[in-house]
KOLMILO-913021 format. One record per residue (C-alpha): residue in one letter; x, y, z. Coordinates in steps of 0.1 Angstrom, whole numbers, plus 5000, padded with zeros to 4 digits. Layout:
<recs>
<A; <X; Y; Z>>
...
</recs>
This chain:
<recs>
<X; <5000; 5000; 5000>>
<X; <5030; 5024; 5008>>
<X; <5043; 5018; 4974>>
<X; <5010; 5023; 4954>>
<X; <5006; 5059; 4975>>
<X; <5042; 5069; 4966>>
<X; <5028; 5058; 4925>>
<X; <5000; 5078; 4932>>
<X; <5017; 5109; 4940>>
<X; <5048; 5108; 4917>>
<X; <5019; 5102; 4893>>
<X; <5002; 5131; 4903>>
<X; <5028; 5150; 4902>>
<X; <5037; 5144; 4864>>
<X; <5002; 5154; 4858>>
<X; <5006; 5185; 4876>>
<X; <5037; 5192; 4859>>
<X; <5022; 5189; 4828>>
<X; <4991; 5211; 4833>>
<X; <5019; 5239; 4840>>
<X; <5036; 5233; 4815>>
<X; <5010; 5236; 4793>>
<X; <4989; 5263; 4803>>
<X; <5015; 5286; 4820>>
<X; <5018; 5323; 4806>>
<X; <5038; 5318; 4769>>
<X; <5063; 5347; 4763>>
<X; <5055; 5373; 4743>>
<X; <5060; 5362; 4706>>
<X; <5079; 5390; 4681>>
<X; <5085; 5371; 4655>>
<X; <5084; 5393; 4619>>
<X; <5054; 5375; 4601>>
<X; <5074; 5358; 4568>>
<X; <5074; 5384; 4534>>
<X; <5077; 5377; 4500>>
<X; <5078; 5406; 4488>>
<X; <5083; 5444; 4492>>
<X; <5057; 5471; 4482>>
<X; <5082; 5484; 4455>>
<X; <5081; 5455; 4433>>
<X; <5043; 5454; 4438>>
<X; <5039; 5494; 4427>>
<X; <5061; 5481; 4393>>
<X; <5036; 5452; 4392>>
<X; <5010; 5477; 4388>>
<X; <5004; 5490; 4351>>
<X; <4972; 5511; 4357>>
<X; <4950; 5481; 4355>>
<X; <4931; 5469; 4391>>
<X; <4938; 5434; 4399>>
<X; <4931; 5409; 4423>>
<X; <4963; 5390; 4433>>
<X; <4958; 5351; 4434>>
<X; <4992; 5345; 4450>>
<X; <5008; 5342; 4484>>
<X; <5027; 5375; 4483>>
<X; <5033; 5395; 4516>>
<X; <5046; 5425; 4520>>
<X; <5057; 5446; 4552>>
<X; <5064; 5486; 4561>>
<X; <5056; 5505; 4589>>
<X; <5023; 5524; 4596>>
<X; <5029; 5563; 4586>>
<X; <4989; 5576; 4589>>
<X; <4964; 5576; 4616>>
<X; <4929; 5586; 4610>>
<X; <4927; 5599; 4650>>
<X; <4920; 5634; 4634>>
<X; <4899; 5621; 4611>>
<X; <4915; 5635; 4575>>
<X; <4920; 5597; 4570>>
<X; <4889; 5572; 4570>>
<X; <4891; 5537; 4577>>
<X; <4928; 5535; 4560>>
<X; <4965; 5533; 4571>>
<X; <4991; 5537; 4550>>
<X; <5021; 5518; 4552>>
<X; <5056; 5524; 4540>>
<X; <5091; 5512; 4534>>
<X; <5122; 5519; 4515>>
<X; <5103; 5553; 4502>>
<X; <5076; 5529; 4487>>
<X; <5036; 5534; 4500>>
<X; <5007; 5518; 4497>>
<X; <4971; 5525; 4515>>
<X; <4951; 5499; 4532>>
<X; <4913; 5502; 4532>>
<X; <4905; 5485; 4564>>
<X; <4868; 5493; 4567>>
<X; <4871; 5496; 4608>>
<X; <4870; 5531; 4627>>
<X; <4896; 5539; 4652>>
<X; <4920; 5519; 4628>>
<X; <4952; 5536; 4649>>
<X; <4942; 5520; 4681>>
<X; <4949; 5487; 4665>>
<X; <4979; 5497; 4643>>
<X; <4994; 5531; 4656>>
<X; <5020; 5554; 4639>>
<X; <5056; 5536; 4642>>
<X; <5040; 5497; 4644>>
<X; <5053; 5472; 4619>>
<X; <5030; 5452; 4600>>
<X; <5026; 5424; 4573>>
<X; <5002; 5426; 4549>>
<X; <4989; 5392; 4531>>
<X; <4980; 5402; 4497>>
<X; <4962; 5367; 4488>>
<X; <4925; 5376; 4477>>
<X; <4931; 5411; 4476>>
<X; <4922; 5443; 4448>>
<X; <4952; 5463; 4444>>
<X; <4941; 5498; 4425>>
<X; <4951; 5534; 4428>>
<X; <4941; 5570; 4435>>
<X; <4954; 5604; 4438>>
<X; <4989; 5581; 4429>>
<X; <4987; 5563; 4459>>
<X; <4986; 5520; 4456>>
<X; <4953; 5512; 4472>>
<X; <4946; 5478; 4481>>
<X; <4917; 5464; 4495>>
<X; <4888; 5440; 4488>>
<X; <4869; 5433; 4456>>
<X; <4839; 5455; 4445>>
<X; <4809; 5444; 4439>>
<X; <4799; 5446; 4401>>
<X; <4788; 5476; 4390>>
<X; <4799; 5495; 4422>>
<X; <4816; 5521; 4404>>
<X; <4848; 5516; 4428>>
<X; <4885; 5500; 4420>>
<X; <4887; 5485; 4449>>
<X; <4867; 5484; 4481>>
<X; <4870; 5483; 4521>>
<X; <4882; 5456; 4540>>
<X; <4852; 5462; 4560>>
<X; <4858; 5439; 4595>>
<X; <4882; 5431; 4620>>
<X; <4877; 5392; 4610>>
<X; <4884; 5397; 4581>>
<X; <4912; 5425; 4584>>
<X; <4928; 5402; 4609>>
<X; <4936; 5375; 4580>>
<X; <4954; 5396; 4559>>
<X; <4970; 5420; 4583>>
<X; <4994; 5418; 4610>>
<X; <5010; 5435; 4635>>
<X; <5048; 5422; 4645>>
<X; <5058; 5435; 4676>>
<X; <5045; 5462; 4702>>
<X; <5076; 5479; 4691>>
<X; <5067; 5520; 4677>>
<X; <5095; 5534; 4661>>
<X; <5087; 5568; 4646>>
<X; <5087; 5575; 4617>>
<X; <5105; 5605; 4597>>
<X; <5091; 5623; 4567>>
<X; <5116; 5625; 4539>>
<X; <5129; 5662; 4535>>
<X; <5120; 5675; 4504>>
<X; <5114; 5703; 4484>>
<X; <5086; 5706; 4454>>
<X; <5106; 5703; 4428>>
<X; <5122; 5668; 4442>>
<X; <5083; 5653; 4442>>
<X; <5079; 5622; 4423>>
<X; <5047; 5608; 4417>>
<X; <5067; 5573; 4429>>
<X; <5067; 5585; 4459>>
<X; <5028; 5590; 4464>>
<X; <5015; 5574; 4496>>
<X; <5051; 5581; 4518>>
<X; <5056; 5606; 4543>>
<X; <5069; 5639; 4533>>
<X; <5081; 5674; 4549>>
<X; <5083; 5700; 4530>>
<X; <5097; 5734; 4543>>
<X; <5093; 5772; 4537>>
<X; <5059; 5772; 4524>>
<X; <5035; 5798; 4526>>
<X; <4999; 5800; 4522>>
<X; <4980; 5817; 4491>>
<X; <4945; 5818; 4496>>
<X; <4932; 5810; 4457>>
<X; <4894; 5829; 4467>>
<X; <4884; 5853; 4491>>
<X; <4860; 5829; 4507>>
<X; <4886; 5805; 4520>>
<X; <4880; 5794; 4560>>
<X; <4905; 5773; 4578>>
<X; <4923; 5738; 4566>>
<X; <4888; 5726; 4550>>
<X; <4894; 5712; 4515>>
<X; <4926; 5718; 4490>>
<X; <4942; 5752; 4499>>
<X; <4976; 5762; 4480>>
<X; <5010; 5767; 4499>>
<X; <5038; 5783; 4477>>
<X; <5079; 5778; 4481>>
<X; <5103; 5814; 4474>>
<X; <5106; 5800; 4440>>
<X; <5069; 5802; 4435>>
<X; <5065; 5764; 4432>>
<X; <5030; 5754; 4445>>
<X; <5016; 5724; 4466>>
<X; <4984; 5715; 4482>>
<X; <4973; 5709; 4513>>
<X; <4938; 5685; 4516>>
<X; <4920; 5679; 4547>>
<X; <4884; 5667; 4547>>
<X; <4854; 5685; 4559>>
<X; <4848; 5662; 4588>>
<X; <4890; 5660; 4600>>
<X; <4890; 5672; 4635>>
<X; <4911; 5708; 4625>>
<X; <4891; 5713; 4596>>
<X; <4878; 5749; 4603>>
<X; <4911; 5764; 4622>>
<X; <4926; 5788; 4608>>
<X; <4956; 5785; 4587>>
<X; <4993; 5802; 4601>>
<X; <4998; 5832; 4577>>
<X; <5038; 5828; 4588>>
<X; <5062; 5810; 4570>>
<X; <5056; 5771; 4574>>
<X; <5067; 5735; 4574>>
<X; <5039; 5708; 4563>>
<X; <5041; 5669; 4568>>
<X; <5017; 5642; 4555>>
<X; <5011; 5618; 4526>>
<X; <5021; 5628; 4496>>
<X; <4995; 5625; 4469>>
<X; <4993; 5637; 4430>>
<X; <4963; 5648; 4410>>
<X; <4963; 5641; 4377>>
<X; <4930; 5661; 4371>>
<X; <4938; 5691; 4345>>
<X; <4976; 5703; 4346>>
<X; <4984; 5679; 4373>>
<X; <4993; 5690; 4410>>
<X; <5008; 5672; 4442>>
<X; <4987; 5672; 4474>>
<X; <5000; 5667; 4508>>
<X; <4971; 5648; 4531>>
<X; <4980; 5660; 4566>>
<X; <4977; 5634; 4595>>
<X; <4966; 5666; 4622>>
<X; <4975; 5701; 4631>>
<X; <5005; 5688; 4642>>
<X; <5014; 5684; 4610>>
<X; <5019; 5720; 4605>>
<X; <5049; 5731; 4618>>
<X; <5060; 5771; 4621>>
</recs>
């Protein structure tokens, strides 16, 4: 009997040991989800034509927008090596889940890839006759599959220094700082950030500012002083063709 109680309890034990080992608290996991790609060869793979890609390709960058303010809705864009592309995630509050400065992995399998205002869009497939390129996400569920985020790590990111002549249309969907600008009201019944608005460099070359109606800052007024602008470099094609800058908030407006 004394050797069938000892059984029991070394048994026991091993059991217990077990359970720990099995449900104890895992360490934190920051492994770099696998890539296959990089957002610059997928902007080459794009020839002007939408398409859905039907292969495992991932890509990864860091998250440069936030639509806290509210100039950006339901998106993030993501950069690296001065390559961009916007992500339609359909979900508010998208930089509570992937803030400014967090890596992330993007699985392109299934996905639309388009573009506007120059930037790569990608996204899910419209519905027929929708009039759209490429459509929203539209739910964390489904948002989960296809995007990741590596590590709790932020690292912040800087806009590339430029001036207006250095703009390429390549570059559409990056981060950008451009300095010495000043603002030129183009009517007399322009009111605060609300819409495009024109900002001019000493050699006269112009660039424009877009924030939408509903962003947070739209209706403060705009510094008459000499200014510094960061956001996400867009171009409109519309007419003669002019670069936008999408600011991220009114911090984005440095003086």
């Amino acid at each position: 009997m004394a050797r069938l109680s000892v059984l029991i309890l070394l048994g026991g034990g091993l059991l217990c040991g077990c359970y720990d080992s099995r449900f104890g608290s895992p360490e934190r996991d920051d492994t770099v989800e696998p890539v296959t790609s990089s957002i610059a060869e997928l902007r080459k793979r794009f020839l002007g034509t939408p398409f859905v890609v039907n292969s495992d390709i991932s890509v990864n960058g860091r998250v440069v927008s936030s639509d806290q303010a509210g100039n950006f809705y339901r998106s993030i864009c993501i950069e690296k090596e001065q390559a961009a592309l916007e992500i339609l995630t359909g979900i508010d509050q998208s930089h509570n889940l992937f803030p400014v400065g967090c890596s992330v992995t993007l699985r392109l399998k299934g996905l639309t890839v388009a573009e506007k205002f120059g930037v790569l869009q990608v996204g899910a497939q419209p519905q027929s006759g929708s009039g759209y390129d490429v459509d929203y996400i539209g739910s964390l569920p489904a948002l989960e599959k296809c995007l990741v985020r590596n590590s709790e790590e932020l690292v912040d990111p800087q806009p590339a220094r430029l001036t207006i002549p250095e703009l390429d249309p390549l570059l559409c969907g990056t981060l950008v700082r451009i300095d010495n600008l000043q603002y030129t009201p183009e009517s007399e019944t322009e009111s605060g950030w609300s819409g495009y608005r024109k900002f001019v460099d000493p050699d006269g070359c112009a660039i424009h500012s877009y924030v939408r109606d509903y962003a947070d800052f739209a209706d403060r007024e705009i510094p008459e002083m000499v200014i510094s602008l960061i956001g996400i470099l867009q171009y409109d094609d519309s007419g003669e063709g002019r670069f936008l800058i999408k600011l991220r908030d009114e911090t984005d407006c440095l003086f």
